[in-house]
C-alpha angles and dihedrals in degrees: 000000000000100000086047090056087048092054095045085050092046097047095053084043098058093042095056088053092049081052091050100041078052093054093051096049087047074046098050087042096059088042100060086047092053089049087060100048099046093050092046092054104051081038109055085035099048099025109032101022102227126164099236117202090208109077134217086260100067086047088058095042090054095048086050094053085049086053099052087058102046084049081055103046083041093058089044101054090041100054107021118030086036100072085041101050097062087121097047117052099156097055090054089041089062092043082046095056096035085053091051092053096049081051113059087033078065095044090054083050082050102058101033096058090050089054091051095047091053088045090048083042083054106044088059105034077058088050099047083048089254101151107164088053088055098046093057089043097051086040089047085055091050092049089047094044086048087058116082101231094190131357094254099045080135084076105051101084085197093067081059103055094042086048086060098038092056091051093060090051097047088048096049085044093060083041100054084041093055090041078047091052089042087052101048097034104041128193119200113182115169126156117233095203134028088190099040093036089227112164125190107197108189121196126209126193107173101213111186132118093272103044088046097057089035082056094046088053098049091051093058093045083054093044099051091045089053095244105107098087088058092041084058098037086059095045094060100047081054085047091050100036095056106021121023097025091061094037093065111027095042123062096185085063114125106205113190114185127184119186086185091068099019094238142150122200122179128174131202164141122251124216095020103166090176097059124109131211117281118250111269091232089061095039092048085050097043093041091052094046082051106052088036083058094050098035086054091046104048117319080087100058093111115012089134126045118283110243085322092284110098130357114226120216114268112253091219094057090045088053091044101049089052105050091002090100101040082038079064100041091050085049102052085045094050088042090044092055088046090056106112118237093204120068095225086065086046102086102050084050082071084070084069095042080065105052087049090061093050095044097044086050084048096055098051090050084060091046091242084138138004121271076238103074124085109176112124099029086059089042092055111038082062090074092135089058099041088048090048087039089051090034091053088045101049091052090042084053094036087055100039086056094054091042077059098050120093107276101199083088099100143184127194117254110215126218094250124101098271122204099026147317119299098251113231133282097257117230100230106050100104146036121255095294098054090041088061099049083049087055082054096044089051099050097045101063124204137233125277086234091063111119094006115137118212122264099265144135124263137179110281081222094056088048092052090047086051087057093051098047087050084047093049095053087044094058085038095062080053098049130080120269104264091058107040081061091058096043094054097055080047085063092043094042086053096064091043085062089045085061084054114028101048101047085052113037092047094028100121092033084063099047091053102044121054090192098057087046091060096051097047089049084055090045085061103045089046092056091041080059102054091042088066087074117000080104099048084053094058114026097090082069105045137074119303090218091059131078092225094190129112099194095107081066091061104080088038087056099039095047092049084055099046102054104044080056087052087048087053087051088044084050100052090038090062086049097053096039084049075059101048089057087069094069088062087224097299095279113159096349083174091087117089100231094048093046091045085053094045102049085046093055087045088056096047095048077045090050093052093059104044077054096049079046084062108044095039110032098076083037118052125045112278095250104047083051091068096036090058096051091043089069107042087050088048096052089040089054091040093059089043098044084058108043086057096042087066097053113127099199127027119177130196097255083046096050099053091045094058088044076062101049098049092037081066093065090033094063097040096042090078095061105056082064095055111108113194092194093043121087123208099026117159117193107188083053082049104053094041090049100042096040107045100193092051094111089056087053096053094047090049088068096049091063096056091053096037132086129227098273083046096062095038087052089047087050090044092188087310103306096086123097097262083056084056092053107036139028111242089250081070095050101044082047091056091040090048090048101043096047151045119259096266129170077237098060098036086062086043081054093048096050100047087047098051093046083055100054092037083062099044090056093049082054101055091040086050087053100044083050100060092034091251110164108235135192101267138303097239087088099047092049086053096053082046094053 
């Protein structure tokens, strides 16, 4: 009975698994179809681009219908072949794996039909302008596509295709949402003028119902794609480049806004390089109307969160974080060039301090910037420093101009004190010690004379810096300590620049012209003047904790002066001595053609100086005038005492040629000392004092006219005023060149030649005497041998 219960078993056993094994073959079989089907389908419509009548429905339907079964057959083998099929494992184990590939060949329908249906949900939410739908579909294909459906999805060509299908829609879908922004926020930049460079820039924001829910879905397609933050970011270097660039850096600049038609209008002109910055007050006003009209049109889509889910960025933010920082900087510039540079001006500019503050709290309510950022709040509460700083900088800039004017435009410079009285030594300004030496300088009275500067003439423009510099103390002494103390290195600074600019800037100019040279030497000397004391006059009303004294500038400035004065002499000495050569030392000026050359070069070294007479007379102080042609004449006679002195052979023609030709700057030498407006003026005093070697001149030519008596009464047996102005070597040598060897000139020879060694000889007893070190005694023995 019980064998006949097994094979009974066995036999409905067998035949359930015959019914099963039939079902999954049916099963293979419509898969296979549906394979087909489905590959036919994406094929022939994303690679062949074929219109197909069957829809993605009935695919899916179909895949459904397929999974239904599987779940059935599945059930089946599962509860009821299982517990049948104990003694036969391997039967089970081939409808098992039968079952698993069917399977997985159902679960790649699967997916690809729910690709093709979210591709198909995307096509037409992009068509019916639903962007936000799009935008989760495409992004639902891209997380699908991400995901290995099998091990081997290399190998299904269809992905592929699908993979690339769903590229191009997600790249005509960024494209239709950047056409839909262009559509809703318009640009319109057209230039008036080639030739004025006048630009009208016009912008659009479409504000109904319908734009404004068209925008908020394309915010949140660009949102969700990551590519909101660089669509704003554009938009507001648009927003900066043709409207709030030229509204606050351009004076000139005409803004037209129309919340109406939600419309901004601005007109200018680019490249304007003689615009101004606009006033704050209209820049603040402008700048509000602007950000309320775009806050009400689209920046306010989602400031707050969107039905509790996700919380979309704030446009405004968006918009600040991307202009919010050069905004500012524009701002502090055009701030910066508002600030007054007179105190008087200074008091209405705290009307504007204001505004900043409430524009700088507003734009924080509406998220423009953090509540972080400080920028323009700090910038601006230190209004004191940014007035000293523009103060300091308009007279660094006023007196760099003038440094850069011609300064051959001159004005006189009278003997009185200019610019004020010097104010009194206080009596409390020291301890015991310095009071004493005040008692003293009270009792001993100076001269009249004492800080008065020379009549001279000085550079209209240095005069001009001078007065700045005395203006600038003066406001300084008015002003609060922080920025006295500024405006007095300003001061200070000023004449630093003066020690730089104006070397440089006028320094060929200087070299060439000796005129020039002479009034910037007296520029120097007048500021150095001024500088003694310009700090004692004002001290009592600066700051204690500064040194508020400028006399460490006046050697820097006397010595610049100075020198470029002593390059001008070097400079006209080149230029005498170049004259000189033409003399060719004075050698046989008997003959017609060298004393023609050397009276020439005589006449044009005589020339030179009528023409410095004329440059630098009116100009410099009487007494450095003479100063400086004293000692030009005294360089010019030098080098032609000298050139005469070594000549071997003198004759008599030659001799009174040469008493000719320095006769010439004898008799006009005089007359570059003479002073019309100068009373008391002694020339003869004058030469002798200014050209040293003037008396050796004279008795050079002397020699040339005397006789022999005549020069040995002059030397005197060394103690005449030949003996003063030349050694008796020089003398024999002239002697020796102007006459024949005589009886009578070699005793002359002799005589002169003995005194000289008799006095040599006093000398050096005279020294040894007193102690007094001398050079050696190897000469002396030798005089005395």
């Amino acid at each position: 009975m019980a064998s006949f219960v097994t094979e009974v078993l066995s036999s409905a056993g067998k035949l359930e698994t015959q019914e099963i094994q039939g079902k999954i073959e049916v099963l293979n079989k419509k898969l296979t179809d549906m394979k087909m089907q489905v590959h036919d389908s994406i094929h022939q419509q994303y690679v062949n681009f074929l219109p197909r009548l069957k829809t993605a429905q009935t695919l899916s339907d179909n895949v459904g219908s397929l999974s239904k079964e599987m779940t059935e057959v599945a059930d089946k083998i599962e509860n009821e072949i299982k517990s049948q099929l104990n003694m036969s494992t391997g039967v089970f184990q081939t409808l098992n794996t039968q079952y698993q590939e069917a399977s997985e060949v159902l679960v790649v329908l699967d997916k690809i039909v729910q690709i093709q249906n979210t591709l198909e949900s995307a096509t037409l939410a992009n068509k019916s302008k639903d962007f936000a739908k799009a935008a989760e579909a495409l992004l639902e294909i891209q997380v699908s596509l991400s995901k290995p459906i099998t091990e081997d999805d290399s190998e299904i060509k269809i992905l592929s295709a699908l993979h690339e299908e769903s590229c191009v829609q997600k790249e005509k879908f960024l494209f239709d949402l950047g056409d839909q922004w262009k559509e809703l926020i318009v640009w319109d930049v057209s230039k008036v003028s080639e030739k004025t460079g006048e630009i009208i820039c016009k912008l659009k924001l479409e504000k109904d119902a319908d734009s404004l829910e068209s925008l908020r879905g394309i915010v949140m397609a660009m949102h969700k794609f990551g590519i909101l933050e660089s669509k704003m970011k554009h938009f507001g270097n648009q927003l900066l480049t043709y409207i709030l660039n030229p509204l606050i850096t351009d004076s000139d600049c005409q803004v037209a806004i129309s919340p109406n038609s939600s419309t901004i209008q601005v007109r200018y002109i680019s490249g304007n390089k003689q615009s101004t910055y606009q006033n704050p007050k209209e820049v603040f006003s402008n700048f509000g109307n602007i950000l309320h009209l775009l806050n009400d049109c689209f920046l306010k889509l989602f400031n707050v969160d969107t039905g509790g889910k996700q919380r979309y960025p704030n446009l405004m933010e968006l918009l600040g974080g991307a202009i919010s920082s050069k905004v500012l900087e524009l701002i502090k510039e055009c701030l910066k060039a508002a600030i007054p540079i007179n105190n008087s001006e200074l008091e209405s500019f705290k009307d504007i301090v204001l505004m900043t503050d409430t524009v700088h709290y507003k734009w924080v309510e509406i998220h423009f910037i953090p509540p972080s950022n400080n920028v323009l709040v700090d910038f601006i509460q230190n209004i004191n420093v940014l007035f000293a700083n523009k103060k300091c900088q308009a007279i660094l800039e006023r007196a760099r101009k003038l440094m850069t004017t011609e300064i051959h435009n001159t004005v006189k410079v009278s003997s009185d004190r200019p610019l004020g009285e010097l104010p009194p030594l206080g009596p409390d300004s020291g301890g015991g010690k310095k009071k004493r030496k005040l008692d003293l300088a009270n009792e001993v009275h100076l001269s009249s004379n004492t800080f008065r500067l020379p009549e001279c003439h000085i550079s209209v423009c240095v005069q001009e810096l001078m007065n700045v510099a005395y203006d600038t103390l003066t406001e300084a002494t008015e002003s609060s300590e922080q920025c006295a103390i500024q405006l007095f290195f300003a001061v200070r600074n000023m004449f630093e620049l003066f020690c730089s600019v104006i070397p440089t800037f006028h320094r060929d100019s200087l070299l060439k012209f000796p005129q020039l040279s002479a009034i910037f030497h007296n520029n120097c000397m007048f500021i150095a003047h001024h500088l003694m004391t310009l700090g004692h006059q004002f001290s009592k009303n600066l700051p204690t904790n500064i040194s508020s004294t400028f006399v460490d500038l006046v050697p820097k400035v006397r010595k610049l002066g100075a020198e470029h004065f002593l390059q001008q002499l070097a400079q006209q000495k080149k230029i005498m001595t170049v004259y000189l050569e033409g003399a060719k030392g004075f050698v046989n000026v008997s003959d017609e053609q060298v004393y023609f050359d050397a009276e020439k070069s005589i006449k044009q070294t005589l020339f030179q100086f009528q023409h410095l007479q004329k440059v630098w007379q009116e100009v410099l102080p009487g007494s450095i005038y003479r100063k400086a042609v004293g000692t030009l004449m005294n360089g010019v006679i030098s080098d032609i005492v000298a050139s005469i002195v070594i000549l071997e052979d003198i004759s008599s023609d030659d001799a009174k040629h040469l008493g000719s030709l320095l006769t010439l700057i004898q008799d006009k030498a005089g007359g570059l000392f003479e002073a019309s407006d100068e009373e008391g003026i002694n020339v003869k005093v004058e030469l002798q004092r200014n050209v040293p070697k003037w008396l050796r001149f004279g008795e050079l030519i002397s020699i040339l006219n005397a006789s022999l008596l005549e020069i040995a009464d002059r030397w005197a047996d060394g103690k005449g005023p030949l003996a003063n102005e030349f050694s008796a070597t020089e003398v024999k040598q002239m002697i020796r060149a102007l006459f024949q060897n005589t009886e009578r000139r070699a005793n002359i020879l002799t005589k002169i030649n003995y005194s000289w060694v008799t006095h040599e000889l006093e000398e050096f007893s005279y020294c040894k005497e007193k102690n007094v070190n001398v050079e050696g005694e190897t000469r002396v023995n030798h005089l005395v041998d």
